[in-house]
C-alpha positions in Angstrom: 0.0 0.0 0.0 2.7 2.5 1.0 4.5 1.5 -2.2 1.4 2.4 -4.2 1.0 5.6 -2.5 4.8 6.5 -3.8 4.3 5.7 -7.4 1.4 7.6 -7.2 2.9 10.8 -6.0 5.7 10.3 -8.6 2.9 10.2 -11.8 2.3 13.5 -13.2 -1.1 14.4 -12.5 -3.4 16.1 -15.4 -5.2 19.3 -15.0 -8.3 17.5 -14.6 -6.9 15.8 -11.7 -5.2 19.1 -10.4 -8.9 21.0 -11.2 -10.5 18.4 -9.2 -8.5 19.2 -6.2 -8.8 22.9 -6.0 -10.5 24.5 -8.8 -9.0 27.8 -10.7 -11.3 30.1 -8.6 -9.8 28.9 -5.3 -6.2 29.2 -6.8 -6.9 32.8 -7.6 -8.6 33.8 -3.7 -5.3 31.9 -2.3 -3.1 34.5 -4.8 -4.8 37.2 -3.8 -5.3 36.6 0.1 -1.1 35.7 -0.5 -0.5 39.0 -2.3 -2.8 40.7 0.6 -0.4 39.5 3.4 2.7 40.3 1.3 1.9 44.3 0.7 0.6 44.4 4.7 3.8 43.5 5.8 5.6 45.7 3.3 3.5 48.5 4.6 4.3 47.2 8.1 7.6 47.3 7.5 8.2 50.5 5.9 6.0 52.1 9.1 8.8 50.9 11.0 11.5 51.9 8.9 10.3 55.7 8.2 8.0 56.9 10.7 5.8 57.8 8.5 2.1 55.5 7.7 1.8 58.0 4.1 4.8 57.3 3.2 4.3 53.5 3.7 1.3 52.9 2.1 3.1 54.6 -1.0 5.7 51.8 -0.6 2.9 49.4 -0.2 1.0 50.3 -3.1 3.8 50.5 -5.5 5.4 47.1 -4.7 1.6 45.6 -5.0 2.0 46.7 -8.4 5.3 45.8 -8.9 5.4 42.4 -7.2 2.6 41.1 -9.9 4.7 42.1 -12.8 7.8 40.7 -11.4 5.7 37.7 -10.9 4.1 37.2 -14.3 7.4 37.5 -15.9 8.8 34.9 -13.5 6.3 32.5 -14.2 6.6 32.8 -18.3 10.9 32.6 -17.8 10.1 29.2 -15.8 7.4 27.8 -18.1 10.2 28.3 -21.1 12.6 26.2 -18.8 12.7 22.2 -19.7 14.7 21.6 -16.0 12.3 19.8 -14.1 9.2 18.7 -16.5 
């Protein structure tokens, strides 16, 4: 049985399998809830930093942006890559 359970997790699953699991919509809440966390504690941290809660949000609300684009691009440079698949 425990053999079983190892081949299984070494098979490549399909995106019907994967979409059975957690469908798209639920992959796109947990991005966004992830993203949420990420700019609150870049706003958190630049409080600390300068002093100043304006001047954080600013910070915040520019790496929001950023951190998307950063993360698009990442994503399409690592779907090009073979390593791995």
């Amino acid at each position: 049985m425990i053999a079983q359970m190892l081949l299984k997790n070494k098979e490549k699953s399909t995106y019907k399998e994967d979409s059975a699991s957690e469908k798209p919509l639920r992959s796109v809440v947990k991005s966004l809830s992830w993203r949420t966390i990420g700019t609150l504690d870049t706003i958190l941290i630049s409080w600390i930093v300068t002093g100043e809660l304006t001047l954080a949000f600013s910070i915040g609300s520019i790496e929001l942006v950023t951190k998307m684009v950063l993360y698009f691009f990442h994503e399409r440079v690592w779907n090009s890559i073979k390593w791995g698949k």
